[in-house]
C-alpha positions as CSV (number, residue, x, y, z in Angstrom):
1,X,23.0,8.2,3.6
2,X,20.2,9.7,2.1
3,X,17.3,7.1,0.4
4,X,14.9,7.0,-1.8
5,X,11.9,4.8,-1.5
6,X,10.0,3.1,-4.6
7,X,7.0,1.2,-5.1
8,X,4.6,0.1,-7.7
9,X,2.0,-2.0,-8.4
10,X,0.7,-2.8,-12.0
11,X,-3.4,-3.1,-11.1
12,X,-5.9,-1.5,-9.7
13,X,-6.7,-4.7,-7.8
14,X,-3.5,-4.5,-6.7
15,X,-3.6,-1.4,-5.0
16,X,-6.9,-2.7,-3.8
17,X,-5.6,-5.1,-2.0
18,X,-2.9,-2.8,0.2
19,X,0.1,-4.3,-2.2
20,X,1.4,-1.0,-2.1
21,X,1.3,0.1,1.5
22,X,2.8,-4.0,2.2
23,X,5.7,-2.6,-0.1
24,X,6.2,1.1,1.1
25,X,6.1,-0.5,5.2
26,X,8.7,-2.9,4.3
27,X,11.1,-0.5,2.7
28,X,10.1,2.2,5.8
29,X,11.1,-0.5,7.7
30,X,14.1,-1.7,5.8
31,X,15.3,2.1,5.8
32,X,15.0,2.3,9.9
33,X,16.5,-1.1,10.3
34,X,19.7,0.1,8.3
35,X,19.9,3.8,9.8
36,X,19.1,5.5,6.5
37,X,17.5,9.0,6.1
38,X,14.4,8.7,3.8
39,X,14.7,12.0,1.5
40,X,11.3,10.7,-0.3
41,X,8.8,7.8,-1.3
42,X,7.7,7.6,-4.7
43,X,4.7,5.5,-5.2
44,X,2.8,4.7,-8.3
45,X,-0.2,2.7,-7.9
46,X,-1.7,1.0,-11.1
47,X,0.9,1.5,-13.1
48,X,2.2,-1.4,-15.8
49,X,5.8,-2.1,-15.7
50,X,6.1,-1.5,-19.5
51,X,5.7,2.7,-19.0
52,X,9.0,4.2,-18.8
53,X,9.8,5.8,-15.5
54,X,9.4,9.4,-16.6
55,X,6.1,8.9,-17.7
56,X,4.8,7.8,-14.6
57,X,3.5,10.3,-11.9
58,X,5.8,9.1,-9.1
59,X,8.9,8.0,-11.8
60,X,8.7,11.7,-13.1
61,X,9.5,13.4,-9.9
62,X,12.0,10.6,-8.7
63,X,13.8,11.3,-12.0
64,X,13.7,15.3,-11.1
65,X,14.9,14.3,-7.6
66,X,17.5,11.8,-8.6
67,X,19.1,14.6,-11.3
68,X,18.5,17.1,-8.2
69,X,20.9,15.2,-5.5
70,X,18.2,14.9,-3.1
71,X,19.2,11.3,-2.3
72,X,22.2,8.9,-3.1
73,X,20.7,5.9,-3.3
74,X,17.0,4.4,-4.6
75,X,15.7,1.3,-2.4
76,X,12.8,-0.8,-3.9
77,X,11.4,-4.0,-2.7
78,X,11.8,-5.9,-6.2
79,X,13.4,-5.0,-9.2
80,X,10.3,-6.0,-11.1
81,X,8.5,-2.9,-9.3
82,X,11.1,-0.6,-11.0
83,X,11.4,-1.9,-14.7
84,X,10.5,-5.4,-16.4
85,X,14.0,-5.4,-17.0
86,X,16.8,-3.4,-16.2
């Protein structure tokens, strides 16, 4: 199955601190763990939950993807990195 991967964090001290790259290794490793094929990771650093997904740099071309068929399913570590509520 073809994956997506997702991750966000809402500050700059955020991405500071590697937040990002803790999420993104998790989900690599998630992904390799499970036996899926990784068609692309999407991250967006410093980015508040609030913005809708197509206006974010990352959300934009996950949406293009996504509407593309380039993957069947979207992994994130939270849901909270994806939308302050769904």
């Amino acid at each position: 199955m073809r994956v997506a991967l997702y991750a966000r964090v809402s500050s700059e001290g955020q991405a500071d601190r590697g937040t990002i790259e803790a999420q993104i290794d998790f989900l690599r490793r998630y992904a390799e763990l499970h036996g899926l094929d990784v068609a692309g990771e999407y991250l967006d650093p410093a980015v508040h939950g609030p913005v809708p997904l197509g206006e974010r740099p990352a959300g934009r071309r996950l949406v293009g993807d996504a509407k593309a068929g380039k993957f069947q399913k979207l992994i994130m570590y939270r849901t909270d990195r994806f939308a302050r509520s769904l």
